[in-house]
C-alpha positions as CSV (number, residue, x, y, z in Angstrom):
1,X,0.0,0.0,0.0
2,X,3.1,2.9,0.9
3,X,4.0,1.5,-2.7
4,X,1.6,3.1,-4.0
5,X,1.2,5.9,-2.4
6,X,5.1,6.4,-3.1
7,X,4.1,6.3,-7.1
8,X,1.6,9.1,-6.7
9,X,3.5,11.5,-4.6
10,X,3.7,15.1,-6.6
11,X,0.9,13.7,-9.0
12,X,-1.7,16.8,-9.2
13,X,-5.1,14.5,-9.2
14,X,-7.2,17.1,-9.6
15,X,-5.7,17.8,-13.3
16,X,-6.4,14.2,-14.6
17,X,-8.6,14.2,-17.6
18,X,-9.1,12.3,-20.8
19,X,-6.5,12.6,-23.4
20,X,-7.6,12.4,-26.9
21,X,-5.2,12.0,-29.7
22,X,-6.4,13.9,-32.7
23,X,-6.8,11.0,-35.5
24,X,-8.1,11.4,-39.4
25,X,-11.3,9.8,-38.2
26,X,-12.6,13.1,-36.7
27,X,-12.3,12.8,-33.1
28,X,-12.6,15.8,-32.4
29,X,-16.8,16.1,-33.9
30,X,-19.5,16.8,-31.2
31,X,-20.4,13.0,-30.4
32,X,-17.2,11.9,-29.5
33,X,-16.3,14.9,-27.3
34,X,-19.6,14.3,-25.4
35,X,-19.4,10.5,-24.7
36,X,-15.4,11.6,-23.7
37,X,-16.8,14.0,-21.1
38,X,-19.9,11.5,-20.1
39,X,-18.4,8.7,-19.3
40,X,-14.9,9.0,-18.9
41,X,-14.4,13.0,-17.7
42,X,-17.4,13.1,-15.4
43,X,-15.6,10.7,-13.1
44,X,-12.6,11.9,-13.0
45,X,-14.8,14.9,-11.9
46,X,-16.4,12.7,-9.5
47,X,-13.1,11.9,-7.8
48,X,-11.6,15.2,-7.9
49,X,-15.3,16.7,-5.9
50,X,-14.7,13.1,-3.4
51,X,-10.8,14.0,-3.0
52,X,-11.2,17.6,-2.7
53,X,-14.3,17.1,0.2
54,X,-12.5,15.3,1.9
55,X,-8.6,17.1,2.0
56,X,-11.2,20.3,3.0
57,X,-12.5,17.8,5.9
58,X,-9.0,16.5,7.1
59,X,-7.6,20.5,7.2
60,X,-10.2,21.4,9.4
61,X,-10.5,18.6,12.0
62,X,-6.9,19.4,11.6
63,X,-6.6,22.4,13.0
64,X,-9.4,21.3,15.6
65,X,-7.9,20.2,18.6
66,X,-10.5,17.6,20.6
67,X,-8.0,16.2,22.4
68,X,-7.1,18.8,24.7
69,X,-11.0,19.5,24.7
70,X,-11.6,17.1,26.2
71,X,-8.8,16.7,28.5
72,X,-9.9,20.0,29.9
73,X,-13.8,18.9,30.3
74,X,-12.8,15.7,32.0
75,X,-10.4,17.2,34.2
76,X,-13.1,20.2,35.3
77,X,-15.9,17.6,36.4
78,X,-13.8,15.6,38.1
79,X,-12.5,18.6,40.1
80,X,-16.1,19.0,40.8
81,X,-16.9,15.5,41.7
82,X,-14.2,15.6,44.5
83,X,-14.8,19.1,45.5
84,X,-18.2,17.8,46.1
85,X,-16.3,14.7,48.0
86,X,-13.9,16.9,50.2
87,X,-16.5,20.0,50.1
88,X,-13.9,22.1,49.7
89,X,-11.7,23.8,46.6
90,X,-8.7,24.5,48.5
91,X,-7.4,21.1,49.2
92,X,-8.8,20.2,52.4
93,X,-11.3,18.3,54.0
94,X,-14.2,20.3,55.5
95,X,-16.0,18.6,58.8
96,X,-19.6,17.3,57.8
97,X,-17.8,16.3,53.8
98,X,-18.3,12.5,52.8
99,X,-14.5,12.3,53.4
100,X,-14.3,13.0,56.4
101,X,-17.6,10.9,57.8
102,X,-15.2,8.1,56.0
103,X,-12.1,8.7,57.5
104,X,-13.8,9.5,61.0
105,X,-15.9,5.8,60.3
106,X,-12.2,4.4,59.5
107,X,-11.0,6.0,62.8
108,X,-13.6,4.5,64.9
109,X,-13.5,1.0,63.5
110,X,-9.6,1.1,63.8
111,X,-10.0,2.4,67.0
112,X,-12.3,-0.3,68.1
113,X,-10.2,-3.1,66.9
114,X,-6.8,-1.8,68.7
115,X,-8.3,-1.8,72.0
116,X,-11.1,-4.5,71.7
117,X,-9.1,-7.3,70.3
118,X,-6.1,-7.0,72.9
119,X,-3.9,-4.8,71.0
120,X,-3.9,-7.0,67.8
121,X,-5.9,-6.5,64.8
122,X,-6.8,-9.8,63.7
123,X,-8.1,-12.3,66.5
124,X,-5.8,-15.1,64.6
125,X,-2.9,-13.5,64.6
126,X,-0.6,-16.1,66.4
127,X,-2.3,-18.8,64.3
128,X,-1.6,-17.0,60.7
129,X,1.9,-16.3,62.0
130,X,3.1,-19.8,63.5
131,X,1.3,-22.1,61.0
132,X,-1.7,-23.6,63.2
133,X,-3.8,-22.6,60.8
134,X,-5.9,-25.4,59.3
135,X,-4.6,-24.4,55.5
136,X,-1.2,-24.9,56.0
């Protein structure tokens, strides 16, 4: 496929037409100049209107940057989404946020498994640790 795109580099497309080679037959008369342009110009019309629609439609997404777009949009709701989280836009965490009923939940339950389990946070500590555990 690069082949061939190699072989038309610096080919002007859009100047492609018929070639007819004047003859002693008359090719030049009014019939034979119309069936030229009918059915062999007209498409090479065709493709030059296809070609030129669409080199217009490339220049201008182009020079349209989407990407960045919507880099920007993303970032901007989720700014929003945790501002809404920390309910603040200063990088902190105000009291009565959904952070910080989570981290004071996490501070209770670790709280509550320090002192109520004897200092340890997992009742099978020893077990897990020396192998009397029924999976080893």
């Amino acid at each position: 496929m690069q082949e061939a795109f190699e072989k038309l580099r610096g080919v002007d497309i859009f100047a492609l037409k018929s070639y007819m080679e004047p003859t002693a037959f008359g090719s030049f008369n009014g019939a034979w100049v119309l069936i030229n342009e009918l059915f062999v110009n007209f498409f090479f019309f065709i493709l030059n209107a296809v070609v030129g629609f669409f080199s217009l439609l490339i220049r201008v997404l182009e020079s349209v940057d989407l990407y960045s777009a919507y880099k920007n949009y993303v970032y901007k709701g989720a700014s929003k989404i945790w501002n809404g989280f920390t309910g603040t836009s200063h990088g902190g965490v105000t009291s009565g946020s959904l952070i910080s009923i989570l981290l004071l939940g996490l501070a209770f339950y670790l709280f509550y498994q320090y002192f109520f389990s004897k200092g340890k946070f997992h009742k099978n500590y020893d077990s897990c640790l020396y192998g009397h555990s029924s999976w080893l």
